[in-house]
ZATIKOL-964019 format. One record per atom (N, C-alpha, C): x, y, z; residue in one letter. Coordinates in steps of 0.2 Angstrom, whole numbers, padded with zeros to 4 digits, always signed. Example, Ala and Ser with C-alpha at 12.3 -4.5 7.8 and 13.67 -1.06 7.14 Angstrom:
REM residues 2
+0066-0028+0039a +0062-0022+0039a +0066-0016+0039a +0064-0011+0035s +0068-0005+0036s +0064+0000+0039s 
***
This chain:
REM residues 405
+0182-0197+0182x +0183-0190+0180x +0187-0190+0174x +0185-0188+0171x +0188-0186+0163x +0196-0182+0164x +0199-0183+0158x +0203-0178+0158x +0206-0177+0150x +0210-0170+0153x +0213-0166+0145x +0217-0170+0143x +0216-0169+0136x +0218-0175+0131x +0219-0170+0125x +0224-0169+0121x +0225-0165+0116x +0229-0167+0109x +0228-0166+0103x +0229-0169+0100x +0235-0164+0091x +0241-0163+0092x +0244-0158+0087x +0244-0160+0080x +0244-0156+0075x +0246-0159+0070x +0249-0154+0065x +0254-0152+0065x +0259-0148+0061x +0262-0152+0054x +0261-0145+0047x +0263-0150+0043x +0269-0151+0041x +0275-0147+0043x +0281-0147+0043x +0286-0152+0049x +0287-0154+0048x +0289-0159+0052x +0298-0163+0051x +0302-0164+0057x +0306-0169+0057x +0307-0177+0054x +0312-0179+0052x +0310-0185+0050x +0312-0190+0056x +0307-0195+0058x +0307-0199+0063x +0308-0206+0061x +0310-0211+0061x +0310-0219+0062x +0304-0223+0064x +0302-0227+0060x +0295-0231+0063x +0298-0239+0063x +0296-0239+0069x +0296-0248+0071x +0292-0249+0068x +0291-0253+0059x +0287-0255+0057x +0286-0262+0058x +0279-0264+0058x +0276-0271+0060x +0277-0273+0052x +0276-0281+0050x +0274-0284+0047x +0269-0280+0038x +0274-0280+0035x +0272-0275+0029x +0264-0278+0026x +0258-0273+0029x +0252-0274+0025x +0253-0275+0017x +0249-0279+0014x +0244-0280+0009x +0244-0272+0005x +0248-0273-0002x +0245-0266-0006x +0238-0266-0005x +0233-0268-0003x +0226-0270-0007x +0224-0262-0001x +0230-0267+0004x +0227-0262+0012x +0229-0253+0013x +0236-0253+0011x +0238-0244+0011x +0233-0244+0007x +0230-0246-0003x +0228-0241-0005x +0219-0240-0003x +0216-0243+0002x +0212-0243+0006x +0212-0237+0011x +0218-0239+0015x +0220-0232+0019x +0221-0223+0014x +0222-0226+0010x +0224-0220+0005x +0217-0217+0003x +0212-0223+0000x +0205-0219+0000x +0203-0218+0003x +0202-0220+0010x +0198-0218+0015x +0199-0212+0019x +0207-0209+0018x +0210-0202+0018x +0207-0198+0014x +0204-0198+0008x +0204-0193+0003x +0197-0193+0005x +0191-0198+0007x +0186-0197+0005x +0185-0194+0013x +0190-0194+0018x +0187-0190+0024x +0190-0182+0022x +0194-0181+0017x +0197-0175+0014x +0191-0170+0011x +0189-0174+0007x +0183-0172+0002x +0177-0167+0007x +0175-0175+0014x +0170-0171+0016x +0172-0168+0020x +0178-0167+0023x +0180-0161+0028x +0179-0155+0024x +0181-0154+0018x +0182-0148+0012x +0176-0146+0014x +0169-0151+0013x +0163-0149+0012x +0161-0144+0017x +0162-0148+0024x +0160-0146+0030x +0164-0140+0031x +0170-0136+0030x +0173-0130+0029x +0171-0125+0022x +0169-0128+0017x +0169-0122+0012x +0163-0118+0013x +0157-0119+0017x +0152-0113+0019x +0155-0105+0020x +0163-0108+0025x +0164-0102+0027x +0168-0098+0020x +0169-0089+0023x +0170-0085+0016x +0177-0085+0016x +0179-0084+0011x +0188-0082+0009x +0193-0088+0007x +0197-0088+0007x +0202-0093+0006x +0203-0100+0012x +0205-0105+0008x +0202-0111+0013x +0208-0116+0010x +0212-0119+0014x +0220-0123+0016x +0219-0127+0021x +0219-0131+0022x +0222-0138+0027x +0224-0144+0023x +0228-0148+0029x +0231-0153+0027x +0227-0160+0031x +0222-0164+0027x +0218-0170+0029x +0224-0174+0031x +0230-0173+0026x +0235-0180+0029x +0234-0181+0035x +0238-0175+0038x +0239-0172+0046x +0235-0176+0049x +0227-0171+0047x +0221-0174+0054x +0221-0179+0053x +0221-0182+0048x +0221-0191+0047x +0224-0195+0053x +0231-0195+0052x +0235-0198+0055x +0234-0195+0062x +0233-0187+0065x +0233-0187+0072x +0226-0190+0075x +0220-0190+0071x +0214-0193+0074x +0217-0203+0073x +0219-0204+0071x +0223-0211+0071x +0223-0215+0075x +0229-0211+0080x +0230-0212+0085x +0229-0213+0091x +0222-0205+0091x +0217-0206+0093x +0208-0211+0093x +0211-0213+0089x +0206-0219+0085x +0209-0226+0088x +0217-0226+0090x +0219-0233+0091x +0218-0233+0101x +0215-0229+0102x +0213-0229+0107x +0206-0227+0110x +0203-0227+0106x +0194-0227+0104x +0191-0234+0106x +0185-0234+0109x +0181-0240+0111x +0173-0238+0111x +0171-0243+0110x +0162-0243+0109x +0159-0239+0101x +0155-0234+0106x +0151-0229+0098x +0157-0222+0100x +0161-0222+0101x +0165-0216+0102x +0170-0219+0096x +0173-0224+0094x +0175-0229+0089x +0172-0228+0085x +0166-0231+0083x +0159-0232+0078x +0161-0225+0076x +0161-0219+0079x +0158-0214+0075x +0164-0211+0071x +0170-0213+0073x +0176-0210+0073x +0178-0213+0066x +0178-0219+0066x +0178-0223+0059x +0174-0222+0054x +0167-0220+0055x +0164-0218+0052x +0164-0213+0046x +0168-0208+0052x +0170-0199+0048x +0176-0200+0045x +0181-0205+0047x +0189-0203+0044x +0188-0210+0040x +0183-0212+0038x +0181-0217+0033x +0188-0222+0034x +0188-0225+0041x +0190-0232+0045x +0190-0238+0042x +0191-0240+0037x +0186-0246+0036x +0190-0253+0037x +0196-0253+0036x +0199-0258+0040x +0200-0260+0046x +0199-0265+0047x +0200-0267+0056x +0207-0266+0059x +0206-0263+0065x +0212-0260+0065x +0219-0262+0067x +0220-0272+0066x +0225-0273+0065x +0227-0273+0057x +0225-0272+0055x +0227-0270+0047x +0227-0261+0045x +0224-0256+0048x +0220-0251+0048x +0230-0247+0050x +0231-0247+0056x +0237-0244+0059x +0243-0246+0056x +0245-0253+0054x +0249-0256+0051x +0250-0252+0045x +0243-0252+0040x +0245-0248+0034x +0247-0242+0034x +0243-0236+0040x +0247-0229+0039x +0252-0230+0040x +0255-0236+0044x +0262-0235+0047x +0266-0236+0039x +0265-0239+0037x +0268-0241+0029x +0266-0234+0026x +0262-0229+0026x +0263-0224+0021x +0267-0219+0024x +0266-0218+0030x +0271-0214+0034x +0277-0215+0032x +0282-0223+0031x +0287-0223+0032x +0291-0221+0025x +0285-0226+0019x +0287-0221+0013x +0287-0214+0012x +0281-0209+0015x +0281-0200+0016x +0289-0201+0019x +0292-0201+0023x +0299-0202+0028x +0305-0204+0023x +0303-0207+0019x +0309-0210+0016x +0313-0205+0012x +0321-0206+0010x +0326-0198+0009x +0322-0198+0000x +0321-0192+0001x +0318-0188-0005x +0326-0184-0009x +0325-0188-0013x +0332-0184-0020x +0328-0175-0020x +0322-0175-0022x +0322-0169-0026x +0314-0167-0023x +0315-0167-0018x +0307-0163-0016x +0311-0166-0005x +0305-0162-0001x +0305-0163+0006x +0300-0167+0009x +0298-0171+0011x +0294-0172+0012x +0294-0178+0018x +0292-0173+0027x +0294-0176+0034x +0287-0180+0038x +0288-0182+0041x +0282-0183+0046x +0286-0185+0054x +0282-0182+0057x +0284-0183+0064x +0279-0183+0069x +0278-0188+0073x +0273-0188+0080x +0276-0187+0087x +0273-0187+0092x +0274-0186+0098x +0269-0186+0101x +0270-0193+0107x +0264-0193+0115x +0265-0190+0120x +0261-0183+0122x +0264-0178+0127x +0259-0180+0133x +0263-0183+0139x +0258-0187+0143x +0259-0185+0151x +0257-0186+0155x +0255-0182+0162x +0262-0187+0163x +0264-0185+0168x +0272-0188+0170x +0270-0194+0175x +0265-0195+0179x +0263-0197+0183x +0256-0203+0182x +0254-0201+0175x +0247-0205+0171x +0250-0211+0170x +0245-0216+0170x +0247-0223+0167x +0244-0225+0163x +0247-0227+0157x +0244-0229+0150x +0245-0236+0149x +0240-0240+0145x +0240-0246+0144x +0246-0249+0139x +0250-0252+0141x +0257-0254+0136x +0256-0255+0128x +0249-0258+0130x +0249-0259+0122x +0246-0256+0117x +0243-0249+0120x +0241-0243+0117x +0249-0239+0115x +0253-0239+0121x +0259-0234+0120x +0263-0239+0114x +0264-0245+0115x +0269-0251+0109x +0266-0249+0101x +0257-0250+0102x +0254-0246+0095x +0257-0241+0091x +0254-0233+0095x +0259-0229+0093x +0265-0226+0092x +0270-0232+0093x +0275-0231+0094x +0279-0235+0087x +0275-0240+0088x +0275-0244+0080x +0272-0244+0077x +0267-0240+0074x +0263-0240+0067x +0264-0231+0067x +0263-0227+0072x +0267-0220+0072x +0273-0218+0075x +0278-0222+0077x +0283-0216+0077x +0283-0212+0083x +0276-0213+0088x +0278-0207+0092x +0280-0208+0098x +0286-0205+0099x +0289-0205+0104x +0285-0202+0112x +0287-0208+0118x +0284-0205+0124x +0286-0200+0127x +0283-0193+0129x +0287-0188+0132x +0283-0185+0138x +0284-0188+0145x +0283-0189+0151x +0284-0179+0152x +0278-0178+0154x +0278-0169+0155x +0272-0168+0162x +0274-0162+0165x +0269-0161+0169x +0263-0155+0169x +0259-0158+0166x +0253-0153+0167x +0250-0149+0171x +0249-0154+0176x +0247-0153+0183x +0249-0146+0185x +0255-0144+0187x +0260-0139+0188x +0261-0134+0186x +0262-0136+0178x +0266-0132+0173x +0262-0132+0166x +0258-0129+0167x +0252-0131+0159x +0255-0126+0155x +0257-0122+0158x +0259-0116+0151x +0264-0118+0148x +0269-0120+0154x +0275-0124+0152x +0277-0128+0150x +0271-0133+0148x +0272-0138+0143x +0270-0134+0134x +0264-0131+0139x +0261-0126+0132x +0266-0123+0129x +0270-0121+0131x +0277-0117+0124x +0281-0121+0125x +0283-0128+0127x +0285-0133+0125x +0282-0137+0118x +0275-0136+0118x +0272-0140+0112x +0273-0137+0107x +0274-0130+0109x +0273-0125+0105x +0278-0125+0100x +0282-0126+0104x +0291-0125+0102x +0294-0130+0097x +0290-0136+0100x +0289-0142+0095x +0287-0142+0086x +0282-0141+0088x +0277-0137+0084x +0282-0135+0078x +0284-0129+0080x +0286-0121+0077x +0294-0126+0072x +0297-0130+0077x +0304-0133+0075x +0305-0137+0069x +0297-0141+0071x +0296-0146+0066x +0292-0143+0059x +0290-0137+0060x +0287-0132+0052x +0292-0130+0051x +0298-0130+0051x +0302-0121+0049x +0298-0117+0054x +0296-0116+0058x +0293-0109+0061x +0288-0106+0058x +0286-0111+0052x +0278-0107+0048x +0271-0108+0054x +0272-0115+0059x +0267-0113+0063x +0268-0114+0070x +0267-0106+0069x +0267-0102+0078x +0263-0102+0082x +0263-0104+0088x +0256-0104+0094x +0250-0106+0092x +0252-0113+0093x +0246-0118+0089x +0240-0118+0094x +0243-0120+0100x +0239-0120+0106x +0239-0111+0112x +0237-0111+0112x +0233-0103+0113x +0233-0103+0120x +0232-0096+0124x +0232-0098+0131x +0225-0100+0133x +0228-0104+0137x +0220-0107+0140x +0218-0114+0137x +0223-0116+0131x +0219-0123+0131x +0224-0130+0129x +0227-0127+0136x +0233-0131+0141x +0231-0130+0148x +0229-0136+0151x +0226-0133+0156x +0231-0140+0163x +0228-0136+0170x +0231-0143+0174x +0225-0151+0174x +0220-0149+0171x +0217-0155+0168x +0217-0159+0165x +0225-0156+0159x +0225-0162+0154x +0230-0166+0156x +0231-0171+0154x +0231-0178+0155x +0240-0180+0149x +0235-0177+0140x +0236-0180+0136x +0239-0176+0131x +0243-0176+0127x +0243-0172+0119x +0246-0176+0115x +0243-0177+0109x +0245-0179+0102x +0247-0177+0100x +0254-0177+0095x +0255-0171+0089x +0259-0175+0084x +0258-0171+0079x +0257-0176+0073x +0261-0167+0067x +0267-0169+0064x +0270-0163+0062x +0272-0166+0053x +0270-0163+0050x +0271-0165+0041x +0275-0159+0037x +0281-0160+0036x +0285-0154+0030x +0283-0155+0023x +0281-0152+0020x +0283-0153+0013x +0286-0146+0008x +0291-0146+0004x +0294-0142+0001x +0295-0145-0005x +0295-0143-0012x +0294-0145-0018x +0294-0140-0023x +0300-0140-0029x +0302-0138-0037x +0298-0140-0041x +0297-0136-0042x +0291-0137-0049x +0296-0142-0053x +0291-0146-0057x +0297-0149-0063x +0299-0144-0067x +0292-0141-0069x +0296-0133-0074x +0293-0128-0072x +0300-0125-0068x +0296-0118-0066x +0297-0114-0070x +0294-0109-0067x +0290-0101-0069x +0297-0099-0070x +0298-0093-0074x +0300-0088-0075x +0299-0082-0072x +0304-0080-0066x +0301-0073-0062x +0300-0067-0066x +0304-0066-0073x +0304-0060-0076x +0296-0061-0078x +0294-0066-0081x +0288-0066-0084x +0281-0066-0079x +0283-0065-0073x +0277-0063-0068x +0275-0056-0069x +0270-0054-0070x +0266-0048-0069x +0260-0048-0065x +0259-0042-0064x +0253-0039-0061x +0248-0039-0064x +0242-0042-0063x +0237-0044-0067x +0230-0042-0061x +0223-0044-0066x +0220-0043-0062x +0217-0049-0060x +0214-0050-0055x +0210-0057-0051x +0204-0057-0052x +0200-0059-0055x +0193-0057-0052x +0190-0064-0048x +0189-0058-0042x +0187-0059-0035x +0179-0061-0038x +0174-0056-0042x +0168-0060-0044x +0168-0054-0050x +0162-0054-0052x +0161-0052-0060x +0161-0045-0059x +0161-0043-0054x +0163-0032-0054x +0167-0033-0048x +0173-0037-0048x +0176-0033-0043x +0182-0038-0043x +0188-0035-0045x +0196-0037-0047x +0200-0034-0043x +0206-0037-0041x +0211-0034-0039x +0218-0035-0040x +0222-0033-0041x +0228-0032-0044x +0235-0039-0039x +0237-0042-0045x +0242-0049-0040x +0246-0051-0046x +0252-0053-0043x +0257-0055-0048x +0254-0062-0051x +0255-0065-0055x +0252-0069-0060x +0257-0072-0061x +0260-0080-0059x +0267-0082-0064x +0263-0086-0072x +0269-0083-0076x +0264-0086-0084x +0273-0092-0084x +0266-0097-0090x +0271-0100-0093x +0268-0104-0098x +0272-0105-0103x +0267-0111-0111x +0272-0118-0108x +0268-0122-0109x +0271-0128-0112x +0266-0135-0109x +0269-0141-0108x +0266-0146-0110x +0264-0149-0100x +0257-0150-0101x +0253-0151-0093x +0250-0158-0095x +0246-0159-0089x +0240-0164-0091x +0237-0161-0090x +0230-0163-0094x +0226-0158-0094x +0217-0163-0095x +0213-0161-0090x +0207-0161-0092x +0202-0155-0094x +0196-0155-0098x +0192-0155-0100x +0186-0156-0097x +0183-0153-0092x +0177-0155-0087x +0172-0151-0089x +0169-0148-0094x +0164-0144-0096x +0163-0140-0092x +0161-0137-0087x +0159-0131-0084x +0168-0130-0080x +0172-0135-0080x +0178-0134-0078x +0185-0135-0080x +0188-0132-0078x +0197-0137-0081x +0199-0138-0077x +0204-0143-0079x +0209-0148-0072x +0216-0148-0075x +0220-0143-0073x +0228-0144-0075x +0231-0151-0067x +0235-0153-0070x +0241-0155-0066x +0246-0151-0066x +0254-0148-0061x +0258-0145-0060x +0262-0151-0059x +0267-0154-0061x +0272-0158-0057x +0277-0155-0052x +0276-0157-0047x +0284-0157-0044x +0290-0160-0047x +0297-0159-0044x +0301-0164-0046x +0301-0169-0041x +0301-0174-0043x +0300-0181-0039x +0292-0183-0040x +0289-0188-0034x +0282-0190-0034x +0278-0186-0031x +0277-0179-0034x +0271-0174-0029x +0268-0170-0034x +0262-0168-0034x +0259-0163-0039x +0255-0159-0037x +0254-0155-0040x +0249-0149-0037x +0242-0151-0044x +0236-0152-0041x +0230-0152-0046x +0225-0145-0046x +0223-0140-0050x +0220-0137-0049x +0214-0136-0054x +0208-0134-0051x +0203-0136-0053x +0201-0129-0055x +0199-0129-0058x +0196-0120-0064x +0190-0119-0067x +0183-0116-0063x +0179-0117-0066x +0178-0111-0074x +0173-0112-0076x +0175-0109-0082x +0174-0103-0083x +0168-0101-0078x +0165-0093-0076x +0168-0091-0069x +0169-0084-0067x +0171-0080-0066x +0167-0085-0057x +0163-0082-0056x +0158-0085-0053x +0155-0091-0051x +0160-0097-0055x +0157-0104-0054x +0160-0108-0048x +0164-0106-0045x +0168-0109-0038x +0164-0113-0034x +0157-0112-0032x +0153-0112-0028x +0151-0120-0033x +0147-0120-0038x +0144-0125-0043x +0150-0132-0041x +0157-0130-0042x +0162-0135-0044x +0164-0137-0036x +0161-0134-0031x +0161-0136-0023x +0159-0141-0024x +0150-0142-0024x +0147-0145-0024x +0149-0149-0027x +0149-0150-0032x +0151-0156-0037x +0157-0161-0033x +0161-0158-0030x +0168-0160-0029x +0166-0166-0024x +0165-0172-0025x +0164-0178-0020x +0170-0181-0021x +0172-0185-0016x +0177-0191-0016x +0176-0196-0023x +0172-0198-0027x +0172-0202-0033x +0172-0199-0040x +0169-0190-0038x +0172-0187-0044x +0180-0185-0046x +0182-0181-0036x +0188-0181-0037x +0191-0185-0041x +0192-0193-0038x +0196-0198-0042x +0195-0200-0049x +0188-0198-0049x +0186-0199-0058x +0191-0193-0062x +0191-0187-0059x +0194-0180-0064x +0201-0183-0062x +0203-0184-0058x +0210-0184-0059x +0215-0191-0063x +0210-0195-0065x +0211-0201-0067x +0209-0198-0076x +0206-0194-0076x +0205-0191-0084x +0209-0187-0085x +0213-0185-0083x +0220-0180-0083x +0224-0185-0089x +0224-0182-0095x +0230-0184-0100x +0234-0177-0104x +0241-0182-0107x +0245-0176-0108x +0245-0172-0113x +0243-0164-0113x +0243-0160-0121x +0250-0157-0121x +0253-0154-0127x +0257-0155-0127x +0261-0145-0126x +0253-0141-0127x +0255-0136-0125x +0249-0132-0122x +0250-0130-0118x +0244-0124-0113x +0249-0119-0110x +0245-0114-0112x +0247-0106-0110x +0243-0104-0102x +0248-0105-0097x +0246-0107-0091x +0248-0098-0087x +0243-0097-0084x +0244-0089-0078x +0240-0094-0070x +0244-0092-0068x +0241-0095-0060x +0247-0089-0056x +0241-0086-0052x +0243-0083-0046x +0248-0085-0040x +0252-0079-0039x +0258-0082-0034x +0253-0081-0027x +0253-0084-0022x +0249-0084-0016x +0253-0087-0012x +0252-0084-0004x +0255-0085+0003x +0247-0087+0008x +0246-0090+0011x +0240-0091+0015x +0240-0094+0022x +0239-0091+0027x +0239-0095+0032x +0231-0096+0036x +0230-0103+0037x +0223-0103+0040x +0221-0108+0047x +0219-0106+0049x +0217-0110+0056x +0210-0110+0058x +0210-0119+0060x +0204-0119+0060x +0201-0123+0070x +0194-0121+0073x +0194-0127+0076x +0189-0131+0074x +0190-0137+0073x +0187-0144+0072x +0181-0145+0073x +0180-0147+0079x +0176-0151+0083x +0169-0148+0080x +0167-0144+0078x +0159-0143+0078x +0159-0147+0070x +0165-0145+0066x +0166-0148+0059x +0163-0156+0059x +0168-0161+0062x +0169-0165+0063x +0161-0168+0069x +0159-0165+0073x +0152-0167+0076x +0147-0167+0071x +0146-0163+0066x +0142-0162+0062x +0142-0166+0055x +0148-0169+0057x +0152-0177+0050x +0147-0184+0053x +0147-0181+0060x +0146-0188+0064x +0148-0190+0070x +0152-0187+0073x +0156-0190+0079x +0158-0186+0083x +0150-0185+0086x +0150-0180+0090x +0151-0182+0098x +0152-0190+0096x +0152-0191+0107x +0160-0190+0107x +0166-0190+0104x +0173-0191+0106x +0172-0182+0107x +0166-0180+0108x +0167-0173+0111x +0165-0170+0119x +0161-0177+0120x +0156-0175+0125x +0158-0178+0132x +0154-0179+0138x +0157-0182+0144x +0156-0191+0143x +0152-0194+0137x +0151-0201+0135x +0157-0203+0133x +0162-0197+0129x +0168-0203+0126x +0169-0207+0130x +0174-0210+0125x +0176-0217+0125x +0181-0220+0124x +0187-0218+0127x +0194-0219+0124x +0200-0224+0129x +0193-0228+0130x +0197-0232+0138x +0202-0237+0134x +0207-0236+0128x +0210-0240+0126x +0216-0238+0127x +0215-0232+0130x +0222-0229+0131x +0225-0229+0138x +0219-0231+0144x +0223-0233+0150x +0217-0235+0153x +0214-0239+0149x +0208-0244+0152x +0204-0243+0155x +0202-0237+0154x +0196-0232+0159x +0194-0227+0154x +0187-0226+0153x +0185-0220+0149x +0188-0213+0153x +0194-0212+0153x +0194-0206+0156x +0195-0199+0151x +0195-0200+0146x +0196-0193+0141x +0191-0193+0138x +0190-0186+0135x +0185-0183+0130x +0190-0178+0127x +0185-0177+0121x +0190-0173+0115x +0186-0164+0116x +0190-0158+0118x +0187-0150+0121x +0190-0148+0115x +0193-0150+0111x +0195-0145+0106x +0198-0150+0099x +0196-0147+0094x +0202-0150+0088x +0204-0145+0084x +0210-0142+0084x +0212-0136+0082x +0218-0137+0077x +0217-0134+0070x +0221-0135+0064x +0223-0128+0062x +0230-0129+0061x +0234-0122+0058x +0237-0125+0051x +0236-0122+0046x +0239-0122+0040x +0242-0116+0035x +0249-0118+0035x +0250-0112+0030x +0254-0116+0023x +0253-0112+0018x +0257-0113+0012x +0259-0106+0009x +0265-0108+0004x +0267-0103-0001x +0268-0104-0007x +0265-0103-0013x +0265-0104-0018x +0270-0099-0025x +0276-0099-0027x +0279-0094-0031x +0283-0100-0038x +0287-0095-0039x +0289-0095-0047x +0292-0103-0045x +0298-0104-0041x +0300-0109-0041x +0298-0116-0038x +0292-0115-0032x +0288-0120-0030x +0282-0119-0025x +0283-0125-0020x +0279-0123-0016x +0280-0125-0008x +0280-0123-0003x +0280-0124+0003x +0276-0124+0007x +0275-0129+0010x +0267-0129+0014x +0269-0134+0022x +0263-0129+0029x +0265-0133+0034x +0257-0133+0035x +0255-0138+0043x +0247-0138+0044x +0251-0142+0052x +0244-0138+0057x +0246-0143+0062x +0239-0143+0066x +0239-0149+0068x +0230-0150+0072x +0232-0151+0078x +0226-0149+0080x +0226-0150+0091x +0222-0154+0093x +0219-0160+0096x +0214-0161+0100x +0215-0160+0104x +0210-0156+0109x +0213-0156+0117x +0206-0158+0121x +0208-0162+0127x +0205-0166+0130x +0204-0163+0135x +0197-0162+0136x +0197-0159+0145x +0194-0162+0151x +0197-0160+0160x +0191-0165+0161x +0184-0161+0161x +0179-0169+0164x +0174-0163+0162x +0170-0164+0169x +0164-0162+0172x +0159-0163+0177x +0156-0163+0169x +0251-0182-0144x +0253-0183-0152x +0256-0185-0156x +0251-0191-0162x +0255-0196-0165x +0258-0196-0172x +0255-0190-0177x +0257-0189-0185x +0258-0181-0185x +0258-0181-0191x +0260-0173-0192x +0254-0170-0196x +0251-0166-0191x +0243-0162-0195x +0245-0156-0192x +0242-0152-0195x +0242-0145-0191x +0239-0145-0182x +0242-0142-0181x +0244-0141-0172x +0237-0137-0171x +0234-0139-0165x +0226-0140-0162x +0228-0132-0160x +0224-0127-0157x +0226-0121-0155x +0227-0123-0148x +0232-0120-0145x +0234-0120-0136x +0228-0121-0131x +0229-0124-0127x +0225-0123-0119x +0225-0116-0118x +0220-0113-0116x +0222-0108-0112x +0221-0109-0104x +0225-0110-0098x +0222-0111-0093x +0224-0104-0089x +0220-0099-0088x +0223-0093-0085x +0218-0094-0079x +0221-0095-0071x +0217-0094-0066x +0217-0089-0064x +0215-0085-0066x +0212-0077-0065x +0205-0077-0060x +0204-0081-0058x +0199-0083-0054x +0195-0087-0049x +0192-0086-0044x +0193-0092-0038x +0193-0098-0042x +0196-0102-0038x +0198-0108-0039x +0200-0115-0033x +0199-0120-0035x +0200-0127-0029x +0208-0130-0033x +0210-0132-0025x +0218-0134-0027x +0219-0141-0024x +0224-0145-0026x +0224-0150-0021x +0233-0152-0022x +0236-0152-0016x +0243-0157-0016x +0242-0164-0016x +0246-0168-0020x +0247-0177-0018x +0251-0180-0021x +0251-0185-0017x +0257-0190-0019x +0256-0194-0026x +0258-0194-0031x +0256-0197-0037x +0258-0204-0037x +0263-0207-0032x +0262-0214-0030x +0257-0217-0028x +0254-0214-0021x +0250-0217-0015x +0244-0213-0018x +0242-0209-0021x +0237-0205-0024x +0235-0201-0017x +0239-0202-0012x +0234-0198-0006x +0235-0189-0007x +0229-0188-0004x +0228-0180-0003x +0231-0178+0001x +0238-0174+0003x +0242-0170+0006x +0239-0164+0009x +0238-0159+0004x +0233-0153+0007x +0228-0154+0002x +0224-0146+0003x +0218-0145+0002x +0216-0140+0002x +0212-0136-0002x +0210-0128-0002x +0207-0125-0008x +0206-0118-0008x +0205-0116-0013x +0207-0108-0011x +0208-0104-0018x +0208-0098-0017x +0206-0092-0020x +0203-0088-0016x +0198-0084-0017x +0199-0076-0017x +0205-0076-0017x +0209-0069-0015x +0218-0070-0013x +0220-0072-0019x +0228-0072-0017x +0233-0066-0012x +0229-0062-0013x +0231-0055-0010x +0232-0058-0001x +0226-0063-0001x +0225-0059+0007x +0229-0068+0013x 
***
């Protein structure tokens, strides 16, 4: 008989200690690091059908399906690998998050930037040692014997409280009533903080109410932060690409189609090897006359039809296969539920995200005259991206389509 197995992933998070193994092979994080971005890319895809504003953090999922990937067996593996683009073996594979995780953990001078896991496990279940030693060394997360059986709610705003602790309180009631039940077994939770200073911020006074246009007959009124000065900057012919630095190693990338209405085109276009190609053509001018809307967003999503439709649709079913975690298939994945919010103004940005799986049982070089300015005014939907300008990884992800809402 199966049983509930859940998985959190909040993006704000405490900072935690990893037993790290045996430091992998650069070759291998930055392996890890694309295979993160290119599961980024397509999650974006498999999400942006729906309408309105669109935010999550692939970190998070990444790392909370990880763990449940280090205990994945058969085609419930196969498939898993497939969609969070796995491709190292997994004595290399875990090692390496472990190594990015502990640099994301490392004390940040001038920026935030936490991760923190936790195994919330039946008090009475018995787990394989060397599933529990995995996660405990390559993630960090600590064991926290609870009981379901009994007290499902009461672990439930336990997780919750977890959750809420490790965001700042940006995300609230991740898990919902009812999907904590006395069937589960299991929860994963995986919590990421990031807070970050523009390298050159905005000027409050020079913020005005401007208009957004939402499509070509229909605008509405949002504060606008303005500022001139020197970006990197692409050139993408139906599109622009600014860079924003943070202070320290984080930047915000945002993508600008060039008509009012072109959002949808530069979706499509957006694959994992363009991404890398536009941002790798990112060079520095020396002046652009920059307006980008102030926005607050919070989004939640569930998963599992997303992710069955990538491919790995049996870690859904009564087939799973996850007998690595106590040597018996006994879990299946009933839920993958993600909460993300961000805040974006004059002096930075603040962002949290947290994912749930839940398991149930089942039955210029001379002096010539000066080029005229960039103008990049995003007065219009547009795609965003947070990352680490070390480890190039994708932190968040979104686009916005209504700063207002």
């Amino acid at each position: 008989m199966k049983s509930l197995f859940t998985l959190l992933f909040p993006l704000f998070a405490v900072q935690y200690a990893l037993a790290v193994s045996p430091s992998p092979a650069p070759a291998d994080q930055a392996e890890a690091v694309r295979g993160s971005n290119a599961f980024a890319v397509d999650l974006y895809a498999q999400l942006r059908t729906q309408p309105g504003n669109l935010f999550f953090s692939p970190e998070s999922i990444s790392t909370a399906f990880g763990m449940a990937y280090a205990g994945a067996n058969g085609q419930t593996a196969t498939e898993m690998q497939h969609v969070f683009h796995f491709t190292l073996p997994p004595d290399r594979l875990h090692p390496a998050m472990s190594i990015l995780l502990a640099e994301m953990n490392a004390q940040h001078t001038d920026y935030e930037l936490r991760v923190a896991d936790a195994l919330w496990a039946q008090q009475d279940a018995t787990f394989l040692p060397n599933y529990l030693k995995l996660i405990q060394t390559d993630y960090g997360a600590g064991f926290r014997p609870v009981d379901f059986k009994t007290s499902p709610d009461g672990v439930r705003a336990t997780i919750n409280q977890w959750i809420a602790d490790q965001t700042n309180g940006k995300i609230q009631g991740l898990l919902g009533p009812g999907s904590v039940t006395v069937a589960t077994r299991l929860v994963l939770t995986n919590a990421i903080y990031f807070k970050g200073t523009w390298l050159n911020q905005f000027i409050p006074t020079y913020t005005e109410d401007e208009d957004f246009h939402l499509t070509a007959k229909q605008s509405v009124k949002t504060p606008m932060m303005n500022r001139n000065g020197g970006y990197s900057y692409y050139d993408g012919g139906s599109f622009q690409e600014l860079e924003l630095p943070y202070k320290g190693d984080l930047s915000m990338v945002v993508l600008l189609p060039r008509e009012i209405g072109g959002l949808p085109a530069l979706e499509k276009s957006f694959t994992a090897e363009n991404a890398s190609k536009w941002i790798k053509n990112l060079a520095p001018v020396e002046k652009v006359i920059l307006s980008l809307p102030r926005f607050t967003m919070t989004q939640q999503f569930e998963l599992s039809s997303a992710l069955s439709a990538m491919g790995m649709a049996q870690a859904f079913s009564n087939s799973a296969d996850f007998s690595g975690m106590t040597g018996k298939p006994d879990f299946a994945i009933s839920a993958a539920i993600h909460k993300a919010y961000i805040d974006v103004n004059e002096q930075g940005t603040e962002a949290a995200a947290a994912t749930a799986i839940i398991m149930v049982a089942t039955a210029m070089q001379q002096r010539e005259p000066e080029p005229p300015p960039i103008v990049f005014n995003a007065d219009h939907p547009f795609l965003f991206l947070i990352r680490d300008t070390t480890s190039g990884a994708i932190l968040f992800l979104g686009r916005v389509t209504d700063p207002t809402k």
